[in-house]
N, CA, C and O atoms as CSV, one atom per row, in Angstrom:
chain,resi,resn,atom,element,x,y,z
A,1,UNK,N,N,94.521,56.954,78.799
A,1,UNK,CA,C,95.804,57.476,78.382
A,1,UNK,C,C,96.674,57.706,79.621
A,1,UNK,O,O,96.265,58.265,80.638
A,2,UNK,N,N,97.508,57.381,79.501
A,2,UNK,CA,C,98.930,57.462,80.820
A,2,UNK,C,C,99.656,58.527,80.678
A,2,UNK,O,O,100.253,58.809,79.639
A,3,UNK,N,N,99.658,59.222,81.747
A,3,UNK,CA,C,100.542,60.596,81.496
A,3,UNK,C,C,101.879,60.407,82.283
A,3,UNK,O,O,101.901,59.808,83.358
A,4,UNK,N,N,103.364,61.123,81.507
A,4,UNK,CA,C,104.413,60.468,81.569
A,4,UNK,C,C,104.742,61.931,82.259
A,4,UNK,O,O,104.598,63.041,81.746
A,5,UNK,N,N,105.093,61.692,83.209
A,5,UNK,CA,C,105.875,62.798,84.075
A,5,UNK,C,C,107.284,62.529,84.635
A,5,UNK,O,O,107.975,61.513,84.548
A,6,UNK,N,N,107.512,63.647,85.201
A,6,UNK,CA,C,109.482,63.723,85.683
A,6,UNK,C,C,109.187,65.143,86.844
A,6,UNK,O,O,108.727,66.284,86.808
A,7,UNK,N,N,109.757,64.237,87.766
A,7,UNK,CA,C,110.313,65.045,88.960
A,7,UNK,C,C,111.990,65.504,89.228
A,7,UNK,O,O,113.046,64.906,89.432
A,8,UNK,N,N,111.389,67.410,89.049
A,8,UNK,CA,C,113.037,67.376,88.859
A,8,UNK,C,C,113.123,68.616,90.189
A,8,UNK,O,O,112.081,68.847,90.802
A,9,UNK,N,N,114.058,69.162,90.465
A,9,UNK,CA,C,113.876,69.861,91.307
A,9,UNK,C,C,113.911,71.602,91.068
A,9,UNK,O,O,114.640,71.681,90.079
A,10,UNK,N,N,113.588,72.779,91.373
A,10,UNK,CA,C,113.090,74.006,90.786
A,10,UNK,C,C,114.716,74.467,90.420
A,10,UNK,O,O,114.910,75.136,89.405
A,11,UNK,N,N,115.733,74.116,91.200
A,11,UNK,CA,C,117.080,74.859,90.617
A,11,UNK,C,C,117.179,73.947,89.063
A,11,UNK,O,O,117.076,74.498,87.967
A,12,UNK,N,N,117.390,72.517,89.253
A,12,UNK,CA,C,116.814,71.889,87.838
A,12,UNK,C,C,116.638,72.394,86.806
A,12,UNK,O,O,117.170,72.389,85.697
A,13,UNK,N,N,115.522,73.009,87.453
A,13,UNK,CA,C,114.121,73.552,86.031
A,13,UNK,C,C,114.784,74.425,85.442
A,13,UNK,O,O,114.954,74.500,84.225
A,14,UNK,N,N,115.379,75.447,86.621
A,14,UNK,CA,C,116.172,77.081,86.059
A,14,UNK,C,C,117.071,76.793,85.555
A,14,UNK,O,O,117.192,77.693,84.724
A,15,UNK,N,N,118.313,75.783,85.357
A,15,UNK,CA,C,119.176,75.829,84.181
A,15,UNK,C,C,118.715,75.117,82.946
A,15,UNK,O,O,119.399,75.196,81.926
A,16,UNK,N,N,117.481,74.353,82.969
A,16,UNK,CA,C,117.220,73.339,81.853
A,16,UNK,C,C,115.541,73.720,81.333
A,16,UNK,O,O,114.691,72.983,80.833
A,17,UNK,N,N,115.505,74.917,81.624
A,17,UNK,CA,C,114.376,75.049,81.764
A,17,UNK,C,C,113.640,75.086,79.662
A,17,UNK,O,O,112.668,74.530,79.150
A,18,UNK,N,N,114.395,75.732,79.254
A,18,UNK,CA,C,114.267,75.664,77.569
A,18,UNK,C,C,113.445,74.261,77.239
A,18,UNK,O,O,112.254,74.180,76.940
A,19,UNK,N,N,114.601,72.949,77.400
A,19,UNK,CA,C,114.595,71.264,77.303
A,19,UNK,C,C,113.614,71.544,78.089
A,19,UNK,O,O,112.998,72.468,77.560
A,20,UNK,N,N,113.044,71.197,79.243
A,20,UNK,CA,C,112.289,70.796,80.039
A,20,UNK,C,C,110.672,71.041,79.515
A,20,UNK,O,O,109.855,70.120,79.503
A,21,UNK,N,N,110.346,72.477,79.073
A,21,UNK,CA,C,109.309,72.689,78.365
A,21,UNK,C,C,109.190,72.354,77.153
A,21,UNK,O,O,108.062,72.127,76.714
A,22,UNK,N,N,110.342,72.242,76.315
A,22,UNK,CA,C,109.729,71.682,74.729
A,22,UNK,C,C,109.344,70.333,75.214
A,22,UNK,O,O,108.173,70.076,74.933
A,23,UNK,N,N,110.025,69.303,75.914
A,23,UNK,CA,C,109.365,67.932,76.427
A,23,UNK,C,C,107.934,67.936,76.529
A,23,UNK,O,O,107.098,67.316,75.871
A,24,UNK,N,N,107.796,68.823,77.560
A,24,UNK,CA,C,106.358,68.992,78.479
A,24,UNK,C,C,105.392,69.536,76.518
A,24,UNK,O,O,104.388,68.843,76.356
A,25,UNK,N,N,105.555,70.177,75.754
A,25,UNK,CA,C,104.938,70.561,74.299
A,25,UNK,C,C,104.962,69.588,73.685
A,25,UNK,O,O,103.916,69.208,73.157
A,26,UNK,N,N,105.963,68.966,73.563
A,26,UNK,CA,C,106.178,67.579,72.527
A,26,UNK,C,C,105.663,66.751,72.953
A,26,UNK,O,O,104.786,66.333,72.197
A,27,UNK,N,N,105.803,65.872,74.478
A,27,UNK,CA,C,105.760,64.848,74.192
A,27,UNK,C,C,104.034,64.752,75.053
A,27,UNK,O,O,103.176,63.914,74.773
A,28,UNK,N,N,103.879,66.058,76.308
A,28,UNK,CA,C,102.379,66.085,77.178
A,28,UNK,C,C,102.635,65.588,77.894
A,28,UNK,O,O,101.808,64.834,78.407
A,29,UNK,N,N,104.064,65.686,78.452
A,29,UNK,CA,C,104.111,65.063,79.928
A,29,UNK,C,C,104.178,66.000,80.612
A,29,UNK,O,O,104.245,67.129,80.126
A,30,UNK,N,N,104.176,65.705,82.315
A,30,UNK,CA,C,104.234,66.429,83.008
A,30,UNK,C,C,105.530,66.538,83.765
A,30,UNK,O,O,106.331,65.604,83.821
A,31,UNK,N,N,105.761,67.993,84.492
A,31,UNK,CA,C,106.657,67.991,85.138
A,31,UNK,C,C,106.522,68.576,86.663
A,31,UNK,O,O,106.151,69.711,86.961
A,32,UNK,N,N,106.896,67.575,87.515
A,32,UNK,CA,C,106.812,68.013,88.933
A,32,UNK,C,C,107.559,68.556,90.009
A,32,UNK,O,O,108.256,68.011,90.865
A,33,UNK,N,N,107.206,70.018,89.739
A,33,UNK,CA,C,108.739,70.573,91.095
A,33,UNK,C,C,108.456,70.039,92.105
A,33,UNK,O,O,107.451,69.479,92.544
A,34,UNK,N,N,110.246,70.430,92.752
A,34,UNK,CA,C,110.543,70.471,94.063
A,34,UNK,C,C,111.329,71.030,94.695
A,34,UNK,O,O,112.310,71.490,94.110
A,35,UNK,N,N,111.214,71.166,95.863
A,35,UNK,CA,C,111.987,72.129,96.560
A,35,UNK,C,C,112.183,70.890,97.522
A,35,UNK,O,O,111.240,70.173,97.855
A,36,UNK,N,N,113.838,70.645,98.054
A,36,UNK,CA,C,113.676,70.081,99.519
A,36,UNK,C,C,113.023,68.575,99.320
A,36,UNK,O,O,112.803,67.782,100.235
A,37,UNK,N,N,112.805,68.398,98.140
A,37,UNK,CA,C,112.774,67.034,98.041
A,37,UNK,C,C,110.454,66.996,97.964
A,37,UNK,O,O,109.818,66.000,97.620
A,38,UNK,N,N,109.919,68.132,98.321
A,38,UNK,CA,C,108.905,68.379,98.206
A,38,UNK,C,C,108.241,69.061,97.555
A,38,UNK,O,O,108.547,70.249,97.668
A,39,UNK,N,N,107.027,68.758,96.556
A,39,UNK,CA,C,106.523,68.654,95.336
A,39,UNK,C,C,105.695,69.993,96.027
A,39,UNK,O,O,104.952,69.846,96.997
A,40,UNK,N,N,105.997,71.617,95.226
A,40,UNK,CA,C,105.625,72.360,95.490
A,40,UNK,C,C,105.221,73.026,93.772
A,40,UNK,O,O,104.823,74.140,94.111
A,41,UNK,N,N,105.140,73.012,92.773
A,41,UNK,CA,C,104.304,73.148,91.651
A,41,UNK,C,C,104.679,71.865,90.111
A,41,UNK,O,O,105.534,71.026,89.831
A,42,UNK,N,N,103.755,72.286,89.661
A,42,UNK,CA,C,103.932,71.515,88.142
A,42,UNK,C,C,103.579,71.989,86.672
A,42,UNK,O,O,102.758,72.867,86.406
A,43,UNK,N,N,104.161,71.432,85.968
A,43,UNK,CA,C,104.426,72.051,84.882
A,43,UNK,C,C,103.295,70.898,83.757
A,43,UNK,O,O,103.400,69.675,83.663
A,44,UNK,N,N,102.421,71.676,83.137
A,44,UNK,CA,C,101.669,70.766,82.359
A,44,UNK,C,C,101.399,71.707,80.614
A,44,UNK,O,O,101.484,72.911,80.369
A,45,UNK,N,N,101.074,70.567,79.723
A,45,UNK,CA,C,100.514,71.243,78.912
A,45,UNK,C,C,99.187,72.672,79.042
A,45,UNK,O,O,98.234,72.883,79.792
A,46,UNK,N,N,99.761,73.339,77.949
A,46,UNK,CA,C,98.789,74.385,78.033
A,46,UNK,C,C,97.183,73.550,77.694
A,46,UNK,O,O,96.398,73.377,78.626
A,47,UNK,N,N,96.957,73.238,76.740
A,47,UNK,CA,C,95.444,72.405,76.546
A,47,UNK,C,C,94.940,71.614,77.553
A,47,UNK,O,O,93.739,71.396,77.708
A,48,UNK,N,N,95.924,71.130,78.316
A,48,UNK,CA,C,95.470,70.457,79.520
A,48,UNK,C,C,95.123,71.160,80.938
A,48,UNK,O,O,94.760,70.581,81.962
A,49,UNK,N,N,95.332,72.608,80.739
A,49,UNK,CA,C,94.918,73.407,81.889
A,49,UNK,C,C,93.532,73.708,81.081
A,49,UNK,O,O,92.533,73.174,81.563
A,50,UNK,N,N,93.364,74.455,79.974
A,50,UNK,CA,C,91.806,74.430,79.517
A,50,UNK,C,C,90.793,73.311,80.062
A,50,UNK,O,O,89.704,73.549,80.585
A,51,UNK,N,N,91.381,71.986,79.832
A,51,UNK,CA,C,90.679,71.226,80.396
A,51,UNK,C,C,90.458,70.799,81.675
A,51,UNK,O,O,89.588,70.021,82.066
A,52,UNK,N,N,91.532,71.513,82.466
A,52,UNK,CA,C,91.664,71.511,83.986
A,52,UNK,C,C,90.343,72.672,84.763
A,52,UNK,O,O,89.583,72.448,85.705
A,53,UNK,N,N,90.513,73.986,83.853
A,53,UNK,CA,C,89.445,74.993,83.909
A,53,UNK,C,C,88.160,74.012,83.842
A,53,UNK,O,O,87.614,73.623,84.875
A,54,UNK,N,N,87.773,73.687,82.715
A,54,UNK,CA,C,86.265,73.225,82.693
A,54,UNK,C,C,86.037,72.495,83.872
A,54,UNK,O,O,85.152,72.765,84.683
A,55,UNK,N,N,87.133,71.230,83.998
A,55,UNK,CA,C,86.207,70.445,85.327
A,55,UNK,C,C,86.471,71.371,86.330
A,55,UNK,O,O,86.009,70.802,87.320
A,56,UNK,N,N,87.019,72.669,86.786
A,56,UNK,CA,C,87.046,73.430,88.176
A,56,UNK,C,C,85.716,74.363,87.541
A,56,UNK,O,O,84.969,74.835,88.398
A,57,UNK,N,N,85.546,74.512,86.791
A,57,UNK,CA,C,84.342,75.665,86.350
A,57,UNK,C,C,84.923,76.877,86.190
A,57,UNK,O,O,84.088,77.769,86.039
A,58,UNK,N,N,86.120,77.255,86.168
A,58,UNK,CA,C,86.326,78.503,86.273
A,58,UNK,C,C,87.813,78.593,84.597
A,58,UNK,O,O,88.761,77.868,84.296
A,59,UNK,N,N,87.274,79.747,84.039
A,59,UNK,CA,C,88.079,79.869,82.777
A,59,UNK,C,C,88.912,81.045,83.079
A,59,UNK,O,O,88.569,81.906,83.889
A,60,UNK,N,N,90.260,81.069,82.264
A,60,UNK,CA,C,90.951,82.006,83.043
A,60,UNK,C,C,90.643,83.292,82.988
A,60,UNK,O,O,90.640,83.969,84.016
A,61,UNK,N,N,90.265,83.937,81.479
A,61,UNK,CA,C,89.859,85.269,81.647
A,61,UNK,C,C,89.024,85.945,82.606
A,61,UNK,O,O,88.983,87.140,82.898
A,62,UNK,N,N,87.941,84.331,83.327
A,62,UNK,CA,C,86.678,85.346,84.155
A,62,UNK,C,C,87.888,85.466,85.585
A,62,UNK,O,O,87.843,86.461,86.309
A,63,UNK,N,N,88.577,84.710,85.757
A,63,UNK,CA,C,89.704,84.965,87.072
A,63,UNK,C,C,90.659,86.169,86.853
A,63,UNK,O,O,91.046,86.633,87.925
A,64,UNK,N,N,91.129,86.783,85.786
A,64,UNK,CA,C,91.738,87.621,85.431
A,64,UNK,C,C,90.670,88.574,85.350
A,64,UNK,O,O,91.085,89.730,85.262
A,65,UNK,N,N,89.315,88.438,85.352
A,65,UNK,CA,C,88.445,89.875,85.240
A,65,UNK,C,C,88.263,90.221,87.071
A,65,UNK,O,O,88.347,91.242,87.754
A,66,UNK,N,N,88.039,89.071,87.298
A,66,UNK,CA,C,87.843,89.215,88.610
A,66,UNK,C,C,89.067,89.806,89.623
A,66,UNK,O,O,88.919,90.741,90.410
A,67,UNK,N,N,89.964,89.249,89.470
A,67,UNK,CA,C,91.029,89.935,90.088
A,67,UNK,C,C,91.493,91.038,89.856
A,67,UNK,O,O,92.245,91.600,90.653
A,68,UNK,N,N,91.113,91.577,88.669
A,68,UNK,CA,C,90.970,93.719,88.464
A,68,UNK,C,C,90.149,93.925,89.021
A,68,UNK,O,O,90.411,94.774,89.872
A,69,UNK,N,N,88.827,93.486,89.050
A,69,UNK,CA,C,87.807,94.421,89.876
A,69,UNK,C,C,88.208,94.105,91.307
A,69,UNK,O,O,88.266,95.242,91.777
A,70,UNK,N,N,88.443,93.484,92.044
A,70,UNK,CA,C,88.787,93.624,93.229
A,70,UNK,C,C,90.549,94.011,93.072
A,70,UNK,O,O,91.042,93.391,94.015
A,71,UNK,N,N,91.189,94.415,92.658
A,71,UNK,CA,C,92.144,95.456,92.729
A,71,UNK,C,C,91.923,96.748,92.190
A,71,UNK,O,O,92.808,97.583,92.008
A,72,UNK,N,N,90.764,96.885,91.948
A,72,UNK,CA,C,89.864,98.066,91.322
A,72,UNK,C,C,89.788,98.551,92.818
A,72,UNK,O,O,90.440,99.504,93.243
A,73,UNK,N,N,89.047,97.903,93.460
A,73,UNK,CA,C,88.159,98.153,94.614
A,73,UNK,C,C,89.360,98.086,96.069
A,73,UNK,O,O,89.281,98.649,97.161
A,74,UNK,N,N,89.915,97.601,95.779
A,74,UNK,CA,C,91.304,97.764,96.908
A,74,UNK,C,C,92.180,99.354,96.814
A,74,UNK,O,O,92.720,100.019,97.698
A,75,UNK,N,N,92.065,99.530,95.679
A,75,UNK,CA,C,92.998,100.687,94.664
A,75,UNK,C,C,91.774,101.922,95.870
A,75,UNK,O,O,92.148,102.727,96.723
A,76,UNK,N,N,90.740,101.673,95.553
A,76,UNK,CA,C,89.738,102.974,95.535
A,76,UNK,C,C,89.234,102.685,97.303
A,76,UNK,O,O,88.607,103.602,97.833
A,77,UNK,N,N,89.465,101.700,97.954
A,77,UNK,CA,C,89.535,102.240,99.381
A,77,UNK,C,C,91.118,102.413,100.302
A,77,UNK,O,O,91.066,102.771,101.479
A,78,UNK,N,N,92.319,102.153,99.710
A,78,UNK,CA,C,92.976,102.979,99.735
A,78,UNK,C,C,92.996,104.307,99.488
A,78,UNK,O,O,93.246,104.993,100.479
A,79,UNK,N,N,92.779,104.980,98.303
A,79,UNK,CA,C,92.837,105.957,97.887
A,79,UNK,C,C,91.795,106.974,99.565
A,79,UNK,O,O,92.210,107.866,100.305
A,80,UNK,N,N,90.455,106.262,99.529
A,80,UNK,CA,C,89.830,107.163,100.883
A,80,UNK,C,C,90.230,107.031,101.821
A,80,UNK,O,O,90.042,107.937,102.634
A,81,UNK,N,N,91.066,105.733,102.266
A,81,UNK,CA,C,92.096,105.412,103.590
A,81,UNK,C,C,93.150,106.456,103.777
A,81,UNK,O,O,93.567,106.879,104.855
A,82,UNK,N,N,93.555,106.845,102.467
A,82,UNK,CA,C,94.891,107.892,102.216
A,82,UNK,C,C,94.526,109.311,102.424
A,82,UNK,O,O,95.400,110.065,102.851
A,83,UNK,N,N,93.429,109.731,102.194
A,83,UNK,CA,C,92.506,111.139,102.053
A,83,UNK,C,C,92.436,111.319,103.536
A,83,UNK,O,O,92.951,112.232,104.182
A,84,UNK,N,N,91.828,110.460,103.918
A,84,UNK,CA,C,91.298,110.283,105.281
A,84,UNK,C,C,92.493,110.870,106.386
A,84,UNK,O,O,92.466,111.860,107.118
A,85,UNK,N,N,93.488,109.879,106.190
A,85,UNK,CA,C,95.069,109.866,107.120
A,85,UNK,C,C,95.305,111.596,106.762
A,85,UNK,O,O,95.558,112.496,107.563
A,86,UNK,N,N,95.132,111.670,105.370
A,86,UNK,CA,C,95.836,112.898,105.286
A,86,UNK,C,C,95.529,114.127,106.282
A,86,UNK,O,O,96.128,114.719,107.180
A,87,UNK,N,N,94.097,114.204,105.554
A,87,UNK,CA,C,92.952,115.363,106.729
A,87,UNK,C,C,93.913,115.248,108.269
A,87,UNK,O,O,94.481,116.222,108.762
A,88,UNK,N,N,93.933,113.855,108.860
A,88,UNK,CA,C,93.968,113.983,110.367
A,88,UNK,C,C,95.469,114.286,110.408
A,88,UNK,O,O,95.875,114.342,111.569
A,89,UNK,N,N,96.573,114.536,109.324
A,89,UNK,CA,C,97.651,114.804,109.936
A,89,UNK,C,C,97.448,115.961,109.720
A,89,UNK,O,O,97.979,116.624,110.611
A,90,UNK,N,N,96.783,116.783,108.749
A,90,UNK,CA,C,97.111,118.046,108.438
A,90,UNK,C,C,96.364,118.681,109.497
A,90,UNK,O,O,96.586,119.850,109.813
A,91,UNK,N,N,95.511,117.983,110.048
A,91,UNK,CA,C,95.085,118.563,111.580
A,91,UNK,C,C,95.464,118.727,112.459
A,91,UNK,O,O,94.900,119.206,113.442
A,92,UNK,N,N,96.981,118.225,112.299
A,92,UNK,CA,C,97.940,118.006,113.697
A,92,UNK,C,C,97.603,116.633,114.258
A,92,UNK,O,O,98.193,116.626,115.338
A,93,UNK,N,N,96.952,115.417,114.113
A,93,UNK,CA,C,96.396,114.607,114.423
A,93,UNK,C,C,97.482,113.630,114.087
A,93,UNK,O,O,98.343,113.856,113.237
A,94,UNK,N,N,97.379,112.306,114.946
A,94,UNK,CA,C,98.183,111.087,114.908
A,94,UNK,C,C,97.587,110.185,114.044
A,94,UNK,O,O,96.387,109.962,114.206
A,95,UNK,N,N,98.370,109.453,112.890
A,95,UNK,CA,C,97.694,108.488,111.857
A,95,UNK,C,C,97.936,106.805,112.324
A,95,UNK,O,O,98.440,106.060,111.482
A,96,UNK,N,N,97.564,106.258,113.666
A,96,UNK,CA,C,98.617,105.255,113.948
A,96,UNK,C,C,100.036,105.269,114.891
A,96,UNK,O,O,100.941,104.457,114.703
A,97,UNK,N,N,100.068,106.062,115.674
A,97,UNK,CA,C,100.912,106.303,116.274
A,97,UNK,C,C,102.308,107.326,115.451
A,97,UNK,O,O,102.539,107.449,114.249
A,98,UNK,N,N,102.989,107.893,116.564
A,98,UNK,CA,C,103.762,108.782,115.860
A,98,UNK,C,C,104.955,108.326,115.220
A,98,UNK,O,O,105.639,109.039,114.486
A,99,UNK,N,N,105.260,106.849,115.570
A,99,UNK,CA,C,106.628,106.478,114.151
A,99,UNK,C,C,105.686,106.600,113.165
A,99,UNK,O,O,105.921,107.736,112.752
A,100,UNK,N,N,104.610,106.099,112.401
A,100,UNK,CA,C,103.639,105.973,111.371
A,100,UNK,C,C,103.853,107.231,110.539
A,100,UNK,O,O,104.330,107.420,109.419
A,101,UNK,N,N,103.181,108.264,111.756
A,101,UNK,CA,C,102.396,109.504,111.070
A,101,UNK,C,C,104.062,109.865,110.758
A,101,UNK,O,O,104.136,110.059,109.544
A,102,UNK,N,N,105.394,110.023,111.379
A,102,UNK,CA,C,106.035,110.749,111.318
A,102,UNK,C,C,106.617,110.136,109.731
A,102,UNK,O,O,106.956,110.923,108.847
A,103,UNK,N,N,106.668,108.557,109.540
A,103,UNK,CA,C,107.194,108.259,108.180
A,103,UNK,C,C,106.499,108.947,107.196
A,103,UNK,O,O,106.983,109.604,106.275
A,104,UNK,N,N,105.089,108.712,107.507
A,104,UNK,CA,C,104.036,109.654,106.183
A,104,UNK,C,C,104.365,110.895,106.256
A,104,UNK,O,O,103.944,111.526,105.287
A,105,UNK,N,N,104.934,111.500,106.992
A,105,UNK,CA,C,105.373,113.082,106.752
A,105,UNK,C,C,106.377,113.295,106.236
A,105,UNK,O,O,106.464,114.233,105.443
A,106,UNK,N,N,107.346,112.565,106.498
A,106,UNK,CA,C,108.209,112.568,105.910
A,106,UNK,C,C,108.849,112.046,104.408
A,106,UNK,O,O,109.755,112.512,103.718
A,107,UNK,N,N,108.062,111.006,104.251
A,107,UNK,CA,C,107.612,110.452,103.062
A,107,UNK,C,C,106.986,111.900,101.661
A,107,UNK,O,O,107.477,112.332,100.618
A,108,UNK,N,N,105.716,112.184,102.443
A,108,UNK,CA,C,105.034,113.238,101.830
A,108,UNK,C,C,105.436,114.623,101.329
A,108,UNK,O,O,104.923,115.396,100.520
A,109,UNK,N,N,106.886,114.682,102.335
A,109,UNK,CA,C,108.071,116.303,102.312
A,109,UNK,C,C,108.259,115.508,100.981
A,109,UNK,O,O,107.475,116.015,100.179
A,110,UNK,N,N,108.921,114.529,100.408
A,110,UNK,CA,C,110.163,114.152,99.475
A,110,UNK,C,C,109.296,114.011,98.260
A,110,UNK,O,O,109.696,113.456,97.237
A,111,UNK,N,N,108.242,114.466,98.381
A,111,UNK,CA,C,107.469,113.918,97.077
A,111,UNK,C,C,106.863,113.098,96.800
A,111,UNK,O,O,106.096,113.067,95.837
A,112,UNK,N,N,107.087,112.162,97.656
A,112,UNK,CA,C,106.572,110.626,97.459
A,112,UNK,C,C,105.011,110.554,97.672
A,112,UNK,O,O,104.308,111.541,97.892
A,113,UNK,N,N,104.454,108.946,97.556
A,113,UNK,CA,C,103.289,108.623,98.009
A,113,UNK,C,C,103.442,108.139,98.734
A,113,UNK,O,O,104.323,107.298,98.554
A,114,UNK,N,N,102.646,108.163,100.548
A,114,UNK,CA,C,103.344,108.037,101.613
A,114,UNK,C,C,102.486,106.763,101.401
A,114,UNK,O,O,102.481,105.983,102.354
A,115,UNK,N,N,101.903,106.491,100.523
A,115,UNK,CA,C,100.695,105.108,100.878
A,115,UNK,C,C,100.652,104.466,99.895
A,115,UNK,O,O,99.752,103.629,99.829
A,116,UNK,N,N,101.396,104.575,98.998
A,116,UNK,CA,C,101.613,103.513,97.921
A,116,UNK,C,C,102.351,102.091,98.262
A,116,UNK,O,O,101.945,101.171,97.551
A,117,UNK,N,N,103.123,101.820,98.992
A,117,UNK,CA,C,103.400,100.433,99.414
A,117,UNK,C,C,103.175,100.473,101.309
A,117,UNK,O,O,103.912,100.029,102.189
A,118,UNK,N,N,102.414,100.888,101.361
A,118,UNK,CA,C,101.580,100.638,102.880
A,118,UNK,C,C,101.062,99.858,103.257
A,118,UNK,O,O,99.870,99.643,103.037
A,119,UNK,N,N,102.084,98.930,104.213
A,119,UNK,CA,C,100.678,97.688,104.389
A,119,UNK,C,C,99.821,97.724,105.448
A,119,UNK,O,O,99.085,96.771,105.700
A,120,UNK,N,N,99.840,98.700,106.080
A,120,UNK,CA,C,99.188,98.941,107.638
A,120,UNK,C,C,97.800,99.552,106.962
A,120,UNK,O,O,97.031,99.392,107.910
A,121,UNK,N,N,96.810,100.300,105.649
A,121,UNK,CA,C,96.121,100.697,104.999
A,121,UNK,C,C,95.092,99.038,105.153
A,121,UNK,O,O,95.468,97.866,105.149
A,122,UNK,N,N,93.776,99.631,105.269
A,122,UNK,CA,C,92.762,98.166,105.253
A,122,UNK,C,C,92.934,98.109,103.985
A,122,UNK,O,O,93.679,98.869,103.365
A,123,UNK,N,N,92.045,96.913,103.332
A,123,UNK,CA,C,91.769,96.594,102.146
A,123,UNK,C,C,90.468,96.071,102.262
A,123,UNK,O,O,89.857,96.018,103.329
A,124,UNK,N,N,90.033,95.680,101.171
A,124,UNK,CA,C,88.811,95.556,101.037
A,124,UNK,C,C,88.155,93.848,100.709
A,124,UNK,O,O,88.986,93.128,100.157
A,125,UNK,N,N,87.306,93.438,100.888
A,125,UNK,CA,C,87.428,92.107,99.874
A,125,UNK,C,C,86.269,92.003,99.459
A,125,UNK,O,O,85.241,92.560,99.844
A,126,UNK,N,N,86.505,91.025,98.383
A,126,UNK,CA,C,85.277,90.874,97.583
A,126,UNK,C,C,83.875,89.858,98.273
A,126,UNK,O,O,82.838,89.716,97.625
């Protein structure tokens, strides 16, 4: 079977994007972005990613389970990364040098979570 595709480019897609997917439903063709003249994603039937899963071995729910538990586990060594920082400022102690510690203090006066979008915090991996 021959699969009938169209290369269009991603601004393309965003005004025509409605047309572009009933095609890709109706007819099972594919569609190939671009940016810059370079093929950076594609657009395929949904049944044809099921079948894309089997030959990679991997189905989407076990990738969607997997990627909570390791944002499970990122979530919960932050959380002791954050405990941790805290103790050493409330000790008078430096968390990272003093622009750092001084944003987390200041952060921490206003209410906020000084470590909720922190990217200087390790993480963990699976």
């Amino acid at each position: 079977m021959e699969h009938v595709y169209r290369r269009i480019s991603i601004s393309r897609f965003r005004e025509k994007a409605g047309k572009d997917l009933k095609w890709v439903e109706q007819i099972g063709g594919h569609l190939w972005l671009t940016r810059h003249g370079k093929h950076v994603a594609a657009v395929i039937p949904f049944y044809q990613l099921k079948m894309l899963e089997e030959l990679l071995g991997q189905v989407e729910s076990q990738k969607a389970q997997r990627l909570e538990q390791e944002y499970s586990r990122w979530r919960a060594a932050k959380s002791v990364q954050a405990a941790e920082e805290l103790a050493r400022l409330n000790s008078g102690k430096l968390v990272g040098g003093e622009a750092r510690s001084g944003d987390i203090r200041k952060r921490a006066q206003k209410g906020e979570d000084p470590w909720d979008d922190d990217p200087v915090l390790i993480t963990t991996h699976p």
